[in-house]
PQR file with spaces between the fields and no chain letter, atoms N, CA, C, O and H, PARSE charges and radii, in Angstrom:
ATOM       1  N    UNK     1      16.809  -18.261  -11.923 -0.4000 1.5000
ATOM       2  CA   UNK     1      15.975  -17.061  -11.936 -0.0000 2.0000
ATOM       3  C    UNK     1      15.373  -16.897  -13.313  0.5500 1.7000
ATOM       4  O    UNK     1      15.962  -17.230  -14.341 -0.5500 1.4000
ATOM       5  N    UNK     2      13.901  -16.246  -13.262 -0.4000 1.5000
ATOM       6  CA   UNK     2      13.555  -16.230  -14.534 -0.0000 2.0000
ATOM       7  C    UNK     2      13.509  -14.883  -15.173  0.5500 1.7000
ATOM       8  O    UNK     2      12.659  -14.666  -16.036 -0.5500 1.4000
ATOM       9  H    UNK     2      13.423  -15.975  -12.427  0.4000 1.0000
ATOM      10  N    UNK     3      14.203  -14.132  -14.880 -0.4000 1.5000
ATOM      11  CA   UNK     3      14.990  -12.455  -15.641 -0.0000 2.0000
ATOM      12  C    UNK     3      13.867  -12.359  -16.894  0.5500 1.7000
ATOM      13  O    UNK     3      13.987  -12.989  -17.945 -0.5500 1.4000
ATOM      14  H    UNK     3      14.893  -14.308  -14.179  0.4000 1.0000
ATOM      15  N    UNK     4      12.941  -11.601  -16.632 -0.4000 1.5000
ATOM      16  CA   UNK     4      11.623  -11.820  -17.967 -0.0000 2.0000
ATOM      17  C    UNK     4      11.927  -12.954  -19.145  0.5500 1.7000
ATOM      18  O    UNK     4      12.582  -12.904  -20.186 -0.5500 1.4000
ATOM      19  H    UNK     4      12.844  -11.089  -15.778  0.4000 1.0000
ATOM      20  N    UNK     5      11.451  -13.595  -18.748 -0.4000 1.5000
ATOM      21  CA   UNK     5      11.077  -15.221  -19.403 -0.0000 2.0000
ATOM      22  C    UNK     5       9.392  -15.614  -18.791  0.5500 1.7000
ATOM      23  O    UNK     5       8.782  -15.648  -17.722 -0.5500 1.4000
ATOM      24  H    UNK     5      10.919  -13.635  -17.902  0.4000 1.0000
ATOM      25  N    UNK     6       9.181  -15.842  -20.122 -0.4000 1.5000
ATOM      26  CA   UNK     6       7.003  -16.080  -19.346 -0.0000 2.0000
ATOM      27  C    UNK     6       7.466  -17.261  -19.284  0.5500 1.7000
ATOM      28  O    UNK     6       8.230  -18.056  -19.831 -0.5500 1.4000
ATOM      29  H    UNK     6       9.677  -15.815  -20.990  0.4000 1.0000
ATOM      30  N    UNK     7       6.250  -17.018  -17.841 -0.4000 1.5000
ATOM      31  CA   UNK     7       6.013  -18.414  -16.984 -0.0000 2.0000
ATOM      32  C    UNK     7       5.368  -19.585  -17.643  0.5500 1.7000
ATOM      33  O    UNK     7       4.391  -19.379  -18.364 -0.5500 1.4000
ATOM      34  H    UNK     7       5.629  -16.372  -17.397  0.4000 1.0000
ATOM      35  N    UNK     8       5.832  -20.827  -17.462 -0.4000 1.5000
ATOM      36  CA   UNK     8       5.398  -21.757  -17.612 -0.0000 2.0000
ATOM      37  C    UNK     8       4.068  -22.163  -17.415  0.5500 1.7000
ATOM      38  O    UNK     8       3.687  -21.456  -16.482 -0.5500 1.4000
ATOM      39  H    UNK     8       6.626  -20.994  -16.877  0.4000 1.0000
ATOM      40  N    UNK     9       3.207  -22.841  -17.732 -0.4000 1.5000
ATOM      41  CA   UNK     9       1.814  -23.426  -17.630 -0.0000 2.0000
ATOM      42  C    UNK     9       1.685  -23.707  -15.999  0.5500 1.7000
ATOM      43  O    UNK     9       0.709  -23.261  -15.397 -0.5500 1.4000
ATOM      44  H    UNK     9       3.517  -23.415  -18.490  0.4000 1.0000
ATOM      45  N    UNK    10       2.446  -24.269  -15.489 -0.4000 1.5000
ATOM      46  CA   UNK    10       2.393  -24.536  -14.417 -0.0000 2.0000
ATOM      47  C    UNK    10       2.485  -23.133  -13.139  0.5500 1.7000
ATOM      48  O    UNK    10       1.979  -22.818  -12.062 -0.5500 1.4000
ATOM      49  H    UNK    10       3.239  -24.632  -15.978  0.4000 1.0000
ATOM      50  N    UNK    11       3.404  -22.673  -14.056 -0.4000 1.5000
ATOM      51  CA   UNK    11       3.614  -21.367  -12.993 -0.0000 2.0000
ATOM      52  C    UNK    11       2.662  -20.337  -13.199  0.5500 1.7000
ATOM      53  O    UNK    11       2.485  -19.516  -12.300 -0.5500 1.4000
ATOM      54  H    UNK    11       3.815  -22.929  -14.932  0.4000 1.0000
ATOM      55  N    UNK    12       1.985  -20.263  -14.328 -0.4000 1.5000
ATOM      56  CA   UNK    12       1.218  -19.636  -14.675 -0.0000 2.0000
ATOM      57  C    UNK    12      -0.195  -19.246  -13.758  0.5500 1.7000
ATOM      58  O    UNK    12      -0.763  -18.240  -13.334 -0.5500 1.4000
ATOM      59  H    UNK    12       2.129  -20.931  -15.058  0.4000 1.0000
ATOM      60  N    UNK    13      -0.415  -21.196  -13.748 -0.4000 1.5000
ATOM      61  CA   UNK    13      -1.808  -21.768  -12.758 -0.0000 2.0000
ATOM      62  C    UNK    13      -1.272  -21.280  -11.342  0.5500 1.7000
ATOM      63  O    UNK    13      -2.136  -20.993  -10.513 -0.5500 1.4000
ATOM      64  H    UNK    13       0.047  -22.013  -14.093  0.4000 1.0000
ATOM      65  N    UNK    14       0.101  -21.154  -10.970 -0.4000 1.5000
ATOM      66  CA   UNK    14       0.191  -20.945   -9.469 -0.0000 2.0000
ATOM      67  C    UNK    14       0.093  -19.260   -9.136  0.5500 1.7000
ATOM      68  O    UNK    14      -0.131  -18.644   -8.094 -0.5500 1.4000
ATOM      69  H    UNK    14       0.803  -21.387  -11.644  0.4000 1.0000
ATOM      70  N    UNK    15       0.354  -18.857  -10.449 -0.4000 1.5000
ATOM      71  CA   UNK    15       0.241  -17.119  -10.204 -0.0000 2.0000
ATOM      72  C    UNK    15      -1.187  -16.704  -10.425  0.5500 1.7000
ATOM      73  O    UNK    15      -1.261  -15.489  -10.242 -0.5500 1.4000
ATOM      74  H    UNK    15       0.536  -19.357  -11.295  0.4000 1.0000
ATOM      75  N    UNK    16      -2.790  -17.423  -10.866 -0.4000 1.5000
ATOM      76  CA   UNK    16      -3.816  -17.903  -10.905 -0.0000 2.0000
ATOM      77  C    UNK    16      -4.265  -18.099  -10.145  0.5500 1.7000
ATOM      78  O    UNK    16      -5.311  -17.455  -10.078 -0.5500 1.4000
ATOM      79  H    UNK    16      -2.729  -18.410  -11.014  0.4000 1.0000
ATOM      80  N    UNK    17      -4.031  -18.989   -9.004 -0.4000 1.5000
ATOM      81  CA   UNK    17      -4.699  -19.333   -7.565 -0.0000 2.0000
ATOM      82  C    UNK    17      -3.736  -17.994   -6.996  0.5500 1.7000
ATOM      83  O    UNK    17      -4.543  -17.160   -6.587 -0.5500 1.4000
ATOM      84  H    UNK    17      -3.181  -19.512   -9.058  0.4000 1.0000
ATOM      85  N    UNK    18      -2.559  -17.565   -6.846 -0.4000 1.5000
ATOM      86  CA   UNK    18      -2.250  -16.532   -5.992 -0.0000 2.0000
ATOM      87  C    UNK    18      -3.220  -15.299   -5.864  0.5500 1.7000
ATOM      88  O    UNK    18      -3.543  -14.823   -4.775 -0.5500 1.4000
ATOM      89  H    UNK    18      -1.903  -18.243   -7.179  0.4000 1.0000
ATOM      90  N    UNK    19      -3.788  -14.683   -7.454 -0.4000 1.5000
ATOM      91  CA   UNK    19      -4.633  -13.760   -7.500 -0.0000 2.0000
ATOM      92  C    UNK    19      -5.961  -14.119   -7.122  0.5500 1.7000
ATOM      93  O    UNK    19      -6.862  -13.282   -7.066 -0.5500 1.4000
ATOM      94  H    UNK    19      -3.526  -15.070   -8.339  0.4000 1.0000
ATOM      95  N    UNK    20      -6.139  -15.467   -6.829 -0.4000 1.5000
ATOM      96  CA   UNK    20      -7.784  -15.592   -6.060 -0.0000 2.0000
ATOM      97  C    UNK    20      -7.555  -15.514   -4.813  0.5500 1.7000
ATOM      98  O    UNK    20      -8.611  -15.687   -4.205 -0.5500 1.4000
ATOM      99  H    UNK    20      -5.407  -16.147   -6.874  0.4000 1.0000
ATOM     100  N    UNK    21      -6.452  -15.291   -3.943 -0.4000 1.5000
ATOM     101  CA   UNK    21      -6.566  -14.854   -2.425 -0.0000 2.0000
ATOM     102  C    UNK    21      -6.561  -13.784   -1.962  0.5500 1.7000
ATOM     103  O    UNK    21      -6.413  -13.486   -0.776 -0.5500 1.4000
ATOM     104  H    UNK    21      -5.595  -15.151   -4.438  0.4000 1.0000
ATOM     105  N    UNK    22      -6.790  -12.820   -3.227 -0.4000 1.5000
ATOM     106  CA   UNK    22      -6.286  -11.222   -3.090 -0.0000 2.0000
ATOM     107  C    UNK    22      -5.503  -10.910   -2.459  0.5500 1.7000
ATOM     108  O    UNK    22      -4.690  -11.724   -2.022 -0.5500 1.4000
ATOM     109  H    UNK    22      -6.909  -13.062   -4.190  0.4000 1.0000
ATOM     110  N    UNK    23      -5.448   -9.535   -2.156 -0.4000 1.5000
ATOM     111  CA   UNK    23      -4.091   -8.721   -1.779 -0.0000 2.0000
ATOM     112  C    UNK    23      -3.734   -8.775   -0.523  0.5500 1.7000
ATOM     113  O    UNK    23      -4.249   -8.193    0.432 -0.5500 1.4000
ATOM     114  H    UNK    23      -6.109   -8.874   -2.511  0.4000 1.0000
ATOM     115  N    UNK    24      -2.713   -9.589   -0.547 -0.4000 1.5000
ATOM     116  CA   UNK    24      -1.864   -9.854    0.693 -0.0000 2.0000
ATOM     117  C    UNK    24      -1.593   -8.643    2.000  0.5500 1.7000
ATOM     118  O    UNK    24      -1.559   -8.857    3.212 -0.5500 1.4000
ATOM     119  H    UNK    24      -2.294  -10.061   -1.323  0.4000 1.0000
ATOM     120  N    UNK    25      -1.480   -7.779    1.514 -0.4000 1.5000
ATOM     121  CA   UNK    25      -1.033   -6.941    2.623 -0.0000 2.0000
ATOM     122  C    UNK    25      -2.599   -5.834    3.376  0.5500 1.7000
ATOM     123  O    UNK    25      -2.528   -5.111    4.369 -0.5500 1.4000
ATOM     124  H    UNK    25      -1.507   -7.606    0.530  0.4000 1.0000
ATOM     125  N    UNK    26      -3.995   -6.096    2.391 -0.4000 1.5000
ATOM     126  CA   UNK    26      -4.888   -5.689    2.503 -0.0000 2.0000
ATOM     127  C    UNK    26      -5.136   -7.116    3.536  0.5500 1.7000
ATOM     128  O    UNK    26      -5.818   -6.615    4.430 -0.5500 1.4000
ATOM     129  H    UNK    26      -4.053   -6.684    1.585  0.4000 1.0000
ATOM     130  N    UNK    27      -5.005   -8.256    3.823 -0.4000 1.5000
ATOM     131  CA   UNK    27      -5.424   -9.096    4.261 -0.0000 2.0000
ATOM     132  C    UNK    27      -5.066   -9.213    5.987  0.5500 1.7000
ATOM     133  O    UNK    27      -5.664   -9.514    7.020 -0.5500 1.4000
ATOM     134  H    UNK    27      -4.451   -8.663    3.097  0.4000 1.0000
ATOM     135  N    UNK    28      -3.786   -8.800    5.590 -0.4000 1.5000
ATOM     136  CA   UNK    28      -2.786   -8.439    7.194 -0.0000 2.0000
ATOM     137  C    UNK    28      -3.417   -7.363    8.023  0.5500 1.7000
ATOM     138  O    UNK    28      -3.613   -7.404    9.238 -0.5500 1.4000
ATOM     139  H    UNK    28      -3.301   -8.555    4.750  0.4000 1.0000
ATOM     140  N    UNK    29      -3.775   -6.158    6.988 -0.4000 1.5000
ATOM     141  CA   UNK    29      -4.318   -4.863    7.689 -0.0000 2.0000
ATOM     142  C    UNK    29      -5.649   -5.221    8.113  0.5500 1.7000
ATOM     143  O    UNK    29      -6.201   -4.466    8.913 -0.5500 1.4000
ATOM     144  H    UNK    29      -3.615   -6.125    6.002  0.4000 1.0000
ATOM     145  N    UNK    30      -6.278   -6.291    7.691 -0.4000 1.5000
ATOM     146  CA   UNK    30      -8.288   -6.508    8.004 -0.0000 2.0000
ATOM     147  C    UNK    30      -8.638   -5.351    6.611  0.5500 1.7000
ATOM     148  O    UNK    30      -9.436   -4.595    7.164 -0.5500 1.4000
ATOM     149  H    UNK    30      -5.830   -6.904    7.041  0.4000 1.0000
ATOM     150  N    UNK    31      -8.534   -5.000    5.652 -0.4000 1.5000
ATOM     151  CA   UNK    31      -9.061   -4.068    4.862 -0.0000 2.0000
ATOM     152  C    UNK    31      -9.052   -4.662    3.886  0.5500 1.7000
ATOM     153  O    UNK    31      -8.415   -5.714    3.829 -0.5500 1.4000
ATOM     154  H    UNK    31      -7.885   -5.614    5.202  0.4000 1.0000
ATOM     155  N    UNK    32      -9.833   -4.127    2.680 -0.4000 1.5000
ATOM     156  CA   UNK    32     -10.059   -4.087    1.204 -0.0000 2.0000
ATOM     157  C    UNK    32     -10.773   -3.154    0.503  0.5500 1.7000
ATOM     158  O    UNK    32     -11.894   -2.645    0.501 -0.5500 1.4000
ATOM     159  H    UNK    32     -10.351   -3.273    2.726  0.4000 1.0000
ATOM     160  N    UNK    33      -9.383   -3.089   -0.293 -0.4000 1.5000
ATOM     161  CA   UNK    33      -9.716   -1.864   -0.979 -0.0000 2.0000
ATOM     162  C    UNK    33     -10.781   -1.978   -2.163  0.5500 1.7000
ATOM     163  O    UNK    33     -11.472   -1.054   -2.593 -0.5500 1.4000
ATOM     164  H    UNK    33      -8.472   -3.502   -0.292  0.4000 1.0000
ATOM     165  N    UNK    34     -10.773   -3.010   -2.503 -0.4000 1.5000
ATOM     166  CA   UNK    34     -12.201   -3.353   -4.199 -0.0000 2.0000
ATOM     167  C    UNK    34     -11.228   -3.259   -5.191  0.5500 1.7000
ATOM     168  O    UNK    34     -11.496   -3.626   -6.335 -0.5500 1.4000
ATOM     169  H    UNK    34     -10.212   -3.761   -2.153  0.4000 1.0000
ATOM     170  N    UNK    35      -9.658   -2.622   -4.774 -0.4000 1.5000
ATOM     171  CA   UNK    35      -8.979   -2.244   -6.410 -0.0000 2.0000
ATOM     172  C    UNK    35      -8.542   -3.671   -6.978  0.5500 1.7000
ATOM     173  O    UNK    35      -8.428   -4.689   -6.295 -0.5500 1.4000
ATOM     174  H    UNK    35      -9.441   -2.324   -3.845  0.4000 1.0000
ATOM     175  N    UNK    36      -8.332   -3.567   -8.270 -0.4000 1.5000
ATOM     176  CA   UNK    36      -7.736   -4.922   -8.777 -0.0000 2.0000
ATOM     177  C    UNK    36      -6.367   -5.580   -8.635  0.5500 1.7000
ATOM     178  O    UNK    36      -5.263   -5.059   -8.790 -0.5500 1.4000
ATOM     179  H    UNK    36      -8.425   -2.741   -8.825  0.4000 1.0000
ATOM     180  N    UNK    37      -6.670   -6.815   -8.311 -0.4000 1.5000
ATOM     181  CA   UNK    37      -5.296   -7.424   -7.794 -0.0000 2.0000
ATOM     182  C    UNK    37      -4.286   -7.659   -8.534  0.5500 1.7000
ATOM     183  O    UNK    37      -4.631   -8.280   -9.540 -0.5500 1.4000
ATOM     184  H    UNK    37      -7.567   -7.238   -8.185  0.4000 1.0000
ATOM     185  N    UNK    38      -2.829   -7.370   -8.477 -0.4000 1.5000
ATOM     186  CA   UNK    38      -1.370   -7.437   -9.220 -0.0000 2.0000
ATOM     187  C    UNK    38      -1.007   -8.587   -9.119  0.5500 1.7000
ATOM     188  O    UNK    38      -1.434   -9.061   -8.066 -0.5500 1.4000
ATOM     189  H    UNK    38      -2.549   -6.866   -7.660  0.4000 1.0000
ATOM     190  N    UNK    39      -0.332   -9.398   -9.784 -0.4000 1.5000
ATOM     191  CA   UNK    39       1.106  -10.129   -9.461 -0.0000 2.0000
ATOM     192  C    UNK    39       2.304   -9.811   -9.276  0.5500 1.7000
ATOM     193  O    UNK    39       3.152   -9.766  -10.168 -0.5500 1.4000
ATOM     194  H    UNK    39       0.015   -9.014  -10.640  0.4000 1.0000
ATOM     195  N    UNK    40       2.522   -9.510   -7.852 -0.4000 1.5000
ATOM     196  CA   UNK    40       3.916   -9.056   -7.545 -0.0000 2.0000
ATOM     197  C    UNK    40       5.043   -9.725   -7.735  0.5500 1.7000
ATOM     198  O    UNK    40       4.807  -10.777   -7.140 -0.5500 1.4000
ATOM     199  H    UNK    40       1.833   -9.547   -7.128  0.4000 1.0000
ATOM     200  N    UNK    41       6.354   -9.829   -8.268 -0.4000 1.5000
ATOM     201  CA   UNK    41       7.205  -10.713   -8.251 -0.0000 2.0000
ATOM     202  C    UNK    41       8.348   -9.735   -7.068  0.5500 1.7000
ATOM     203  O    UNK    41       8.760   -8.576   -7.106 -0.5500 1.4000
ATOM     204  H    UNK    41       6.546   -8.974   -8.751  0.4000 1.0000
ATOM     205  N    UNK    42       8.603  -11.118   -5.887 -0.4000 1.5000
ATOM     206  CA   UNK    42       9.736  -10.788   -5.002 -0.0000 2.0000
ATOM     207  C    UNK    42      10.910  -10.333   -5.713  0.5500 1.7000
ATOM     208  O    UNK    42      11.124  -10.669   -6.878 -0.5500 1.4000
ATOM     209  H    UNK    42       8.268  -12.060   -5.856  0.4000 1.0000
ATOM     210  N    UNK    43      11.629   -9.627   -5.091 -0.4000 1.5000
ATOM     211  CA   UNK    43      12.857   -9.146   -5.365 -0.0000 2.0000
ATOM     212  C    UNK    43      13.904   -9.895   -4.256  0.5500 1.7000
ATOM     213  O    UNK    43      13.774  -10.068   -3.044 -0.5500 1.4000
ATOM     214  H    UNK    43      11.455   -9.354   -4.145  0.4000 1.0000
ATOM     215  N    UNK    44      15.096  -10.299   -5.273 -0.4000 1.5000
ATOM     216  CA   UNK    44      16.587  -10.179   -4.623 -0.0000 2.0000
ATOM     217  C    UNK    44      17.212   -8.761   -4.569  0.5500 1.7000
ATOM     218  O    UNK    44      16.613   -7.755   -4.946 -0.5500 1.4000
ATOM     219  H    UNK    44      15.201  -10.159   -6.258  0.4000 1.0000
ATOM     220  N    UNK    45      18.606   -8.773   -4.012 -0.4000 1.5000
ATOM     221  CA   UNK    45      19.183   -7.324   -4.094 -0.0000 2.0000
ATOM     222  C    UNK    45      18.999   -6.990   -5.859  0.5500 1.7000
ATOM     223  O    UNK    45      18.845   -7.786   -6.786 -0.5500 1.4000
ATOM     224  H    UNK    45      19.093   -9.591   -3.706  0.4000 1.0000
ATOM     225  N    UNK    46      19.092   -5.421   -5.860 -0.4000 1.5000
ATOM     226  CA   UNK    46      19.746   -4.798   -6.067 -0.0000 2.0000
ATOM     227  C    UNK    46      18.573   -4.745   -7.453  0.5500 1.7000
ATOM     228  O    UNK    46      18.869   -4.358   -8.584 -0.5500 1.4000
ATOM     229  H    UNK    46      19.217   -4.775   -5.107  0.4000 1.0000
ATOM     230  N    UNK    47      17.088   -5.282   -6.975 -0.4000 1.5000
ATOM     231  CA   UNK    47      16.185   -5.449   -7.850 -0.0000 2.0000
ATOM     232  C    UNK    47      15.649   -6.335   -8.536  0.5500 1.7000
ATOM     233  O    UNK    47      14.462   -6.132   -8.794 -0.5500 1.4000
ATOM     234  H    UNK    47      16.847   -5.597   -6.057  0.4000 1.0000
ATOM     235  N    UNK    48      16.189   -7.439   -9.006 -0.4000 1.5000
ATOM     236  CA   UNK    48      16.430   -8.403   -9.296 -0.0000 2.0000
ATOM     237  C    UNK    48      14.911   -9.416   -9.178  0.5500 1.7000
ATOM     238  O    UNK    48      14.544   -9.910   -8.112 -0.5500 1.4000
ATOM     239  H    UNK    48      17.153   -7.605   -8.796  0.4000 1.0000
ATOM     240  N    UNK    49      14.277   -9.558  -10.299 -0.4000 1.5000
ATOM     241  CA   UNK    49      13.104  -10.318   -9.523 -0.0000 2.0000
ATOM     242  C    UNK    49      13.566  -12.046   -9.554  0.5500 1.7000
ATOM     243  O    UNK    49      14.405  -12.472  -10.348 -0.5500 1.4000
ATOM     244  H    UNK    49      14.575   -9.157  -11.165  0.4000 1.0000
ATOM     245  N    UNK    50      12.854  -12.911   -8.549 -0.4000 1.5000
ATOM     246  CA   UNK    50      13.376  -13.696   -8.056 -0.0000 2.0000
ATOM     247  C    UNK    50      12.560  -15.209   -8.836  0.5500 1.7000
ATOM     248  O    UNK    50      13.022  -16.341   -8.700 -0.5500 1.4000
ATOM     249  H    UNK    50      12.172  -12.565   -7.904  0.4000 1.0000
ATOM     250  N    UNK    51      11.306  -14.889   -9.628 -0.4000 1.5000
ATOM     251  CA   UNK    51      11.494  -16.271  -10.323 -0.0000 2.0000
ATOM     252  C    UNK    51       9.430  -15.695  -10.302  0.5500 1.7000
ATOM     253  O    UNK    51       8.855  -14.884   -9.576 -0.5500 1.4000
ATOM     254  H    UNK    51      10.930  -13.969   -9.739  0.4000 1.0000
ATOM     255  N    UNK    52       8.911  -16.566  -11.421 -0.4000 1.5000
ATOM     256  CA   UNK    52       7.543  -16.665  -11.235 -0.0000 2.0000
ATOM     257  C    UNK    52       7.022  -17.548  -10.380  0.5500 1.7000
ATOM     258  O    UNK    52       5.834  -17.868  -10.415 -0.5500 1.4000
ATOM     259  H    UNK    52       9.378  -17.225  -12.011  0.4000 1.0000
ATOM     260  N    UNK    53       7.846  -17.999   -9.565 -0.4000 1.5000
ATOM     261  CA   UNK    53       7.611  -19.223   -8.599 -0.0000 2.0000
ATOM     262  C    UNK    53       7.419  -18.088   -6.997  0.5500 1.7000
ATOM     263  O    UNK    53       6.658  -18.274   -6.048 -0.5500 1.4000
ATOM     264  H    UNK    53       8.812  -17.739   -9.537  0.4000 1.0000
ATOM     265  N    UNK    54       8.378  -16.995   -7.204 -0.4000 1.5000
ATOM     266  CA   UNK    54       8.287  -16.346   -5.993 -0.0000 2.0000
ATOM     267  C    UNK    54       7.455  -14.844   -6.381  0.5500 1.7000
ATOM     268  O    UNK    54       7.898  -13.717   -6.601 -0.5500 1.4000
ATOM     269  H    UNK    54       8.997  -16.844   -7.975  0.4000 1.0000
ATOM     270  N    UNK    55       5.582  -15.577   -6.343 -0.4000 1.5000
ATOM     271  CA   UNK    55       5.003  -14.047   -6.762 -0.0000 2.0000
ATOM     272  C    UNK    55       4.104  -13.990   -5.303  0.5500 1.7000
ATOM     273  O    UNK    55       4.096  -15.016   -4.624 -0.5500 1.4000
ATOM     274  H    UNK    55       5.222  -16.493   -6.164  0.4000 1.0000
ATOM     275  N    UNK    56       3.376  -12.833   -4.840 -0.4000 1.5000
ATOM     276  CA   UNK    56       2.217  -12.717   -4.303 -0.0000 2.0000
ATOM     277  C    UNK    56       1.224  -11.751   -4.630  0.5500 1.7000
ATOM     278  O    UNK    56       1.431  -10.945   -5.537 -0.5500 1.4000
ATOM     279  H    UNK    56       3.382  -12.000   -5.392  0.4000 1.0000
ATOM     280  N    UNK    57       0.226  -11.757   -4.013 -0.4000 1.5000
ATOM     281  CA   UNK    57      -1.003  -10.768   -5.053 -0.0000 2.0000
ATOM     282  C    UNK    57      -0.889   -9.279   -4.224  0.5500 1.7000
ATOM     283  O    UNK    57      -0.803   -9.391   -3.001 -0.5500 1.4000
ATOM     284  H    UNK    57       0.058  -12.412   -3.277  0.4000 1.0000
ATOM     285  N    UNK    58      -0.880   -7.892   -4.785 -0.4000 1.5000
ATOM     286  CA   UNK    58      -1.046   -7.380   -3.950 -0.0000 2.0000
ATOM     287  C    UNK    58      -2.009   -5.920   -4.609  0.5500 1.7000
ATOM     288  O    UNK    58      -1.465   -5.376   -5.570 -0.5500 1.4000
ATOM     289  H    UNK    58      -0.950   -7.802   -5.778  0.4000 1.0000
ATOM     290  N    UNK    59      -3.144   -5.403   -4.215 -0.4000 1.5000
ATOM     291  CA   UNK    59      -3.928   -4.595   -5.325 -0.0000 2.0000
ATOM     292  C    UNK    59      -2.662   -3.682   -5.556  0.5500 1.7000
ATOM     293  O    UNK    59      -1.499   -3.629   -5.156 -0.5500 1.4000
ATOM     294  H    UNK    59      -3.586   -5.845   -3.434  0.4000 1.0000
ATOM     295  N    UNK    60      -3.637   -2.872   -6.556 -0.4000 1.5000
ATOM     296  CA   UNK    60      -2.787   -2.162   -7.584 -0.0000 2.0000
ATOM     297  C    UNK    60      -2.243   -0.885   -6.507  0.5500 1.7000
ATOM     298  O    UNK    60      -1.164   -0.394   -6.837 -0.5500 1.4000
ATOM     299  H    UNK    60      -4.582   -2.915   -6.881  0.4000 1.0000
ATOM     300  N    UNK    61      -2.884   -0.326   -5.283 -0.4000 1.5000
ATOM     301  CA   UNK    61      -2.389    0.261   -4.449 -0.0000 2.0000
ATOM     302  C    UNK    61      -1.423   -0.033   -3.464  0.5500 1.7000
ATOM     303  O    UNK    61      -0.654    0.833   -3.047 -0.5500 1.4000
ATOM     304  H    UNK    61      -3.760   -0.725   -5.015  0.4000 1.0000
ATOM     305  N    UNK    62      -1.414   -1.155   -3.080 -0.4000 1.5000
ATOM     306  CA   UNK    62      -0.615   -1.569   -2.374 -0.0000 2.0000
ATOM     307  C    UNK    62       0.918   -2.024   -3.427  0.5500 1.7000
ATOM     308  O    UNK    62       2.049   -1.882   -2.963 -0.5500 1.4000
ATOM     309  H    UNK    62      -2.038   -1.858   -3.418  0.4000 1.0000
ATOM     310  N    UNK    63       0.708   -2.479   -4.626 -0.4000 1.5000
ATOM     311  CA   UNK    63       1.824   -2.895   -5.424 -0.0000 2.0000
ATOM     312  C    UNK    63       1.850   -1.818   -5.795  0.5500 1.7000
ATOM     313  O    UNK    63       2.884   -1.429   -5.252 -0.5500 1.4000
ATOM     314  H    UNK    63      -0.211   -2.594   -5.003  0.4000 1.0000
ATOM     315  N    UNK    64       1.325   -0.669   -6.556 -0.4000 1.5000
ATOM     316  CA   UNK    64       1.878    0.670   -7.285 -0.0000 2.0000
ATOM     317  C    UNK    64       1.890    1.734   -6.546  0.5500 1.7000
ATOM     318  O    UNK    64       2.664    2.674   -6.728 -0.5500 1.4000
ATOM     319  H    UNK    64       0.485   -0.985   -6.998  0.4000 1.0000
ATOM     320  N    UNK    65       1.439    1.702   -6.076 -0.4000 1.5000
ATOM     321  CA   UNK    65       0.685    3.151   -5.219 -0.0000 2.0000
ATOM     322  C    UNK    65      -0.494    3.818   -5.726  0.5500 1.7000
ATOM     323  O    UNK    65      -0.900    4.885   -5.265 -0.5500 1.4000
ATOM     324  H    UNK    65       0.810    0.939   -5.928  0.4000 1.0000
ATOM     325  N    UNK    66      -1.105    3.122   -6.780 -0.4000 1.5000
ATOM     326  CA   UNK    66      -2.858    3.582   -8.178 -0.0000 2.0000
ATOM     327  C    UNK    66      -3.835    3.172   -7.172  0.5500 1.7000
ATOM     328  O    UNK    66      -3.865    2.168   -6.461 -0.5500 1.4000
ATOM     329  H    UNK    66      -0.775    2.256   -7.155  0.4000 1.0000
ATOM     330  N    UNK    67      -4.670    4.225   -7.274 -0.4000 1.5000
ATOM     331  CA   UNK    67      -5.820    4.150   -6.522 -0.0000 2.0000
ATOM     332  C    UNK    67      -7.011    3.859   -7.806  0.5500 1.7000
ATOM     333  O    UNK    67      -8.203    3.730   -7.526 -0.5500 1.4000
ATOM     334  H    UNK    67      -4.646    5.040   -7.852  0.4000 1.0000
């Protein structure tokens, strides 16, 4: 797990192409909002984020709740 440690070059480029597919959960619904897209990092329990390998994009509303 990478417990805030910046991502590698490599992981970097993959969190790079993630934010050019925009926001994942705007994509599921058929919508878009125009807001700017996040890098979400998955969570394990208890909060825990799970690695820069496990991110997806999601706008800033759907990841924060910021309109």
């Amino acid at each position: 797990m990478h417990g805030g440690t910046r991502a590698t070059a490599a992981e970097h480029r993959r969190i790079e192409r993630t934010l050019d597919l925009g926001c994942l959960a705007c994509r599921v619904k058929g919508q878009y909002t125009g807001l700017p897209d996040e890098c979400h990092h998955l969570l394990l329990s208890f909060n825990h984020r799970r690695g820069h390998a496990f991110t997806i994009c999601l706008c800033s509303y759907h990841h924060r709740g910021i309109v």
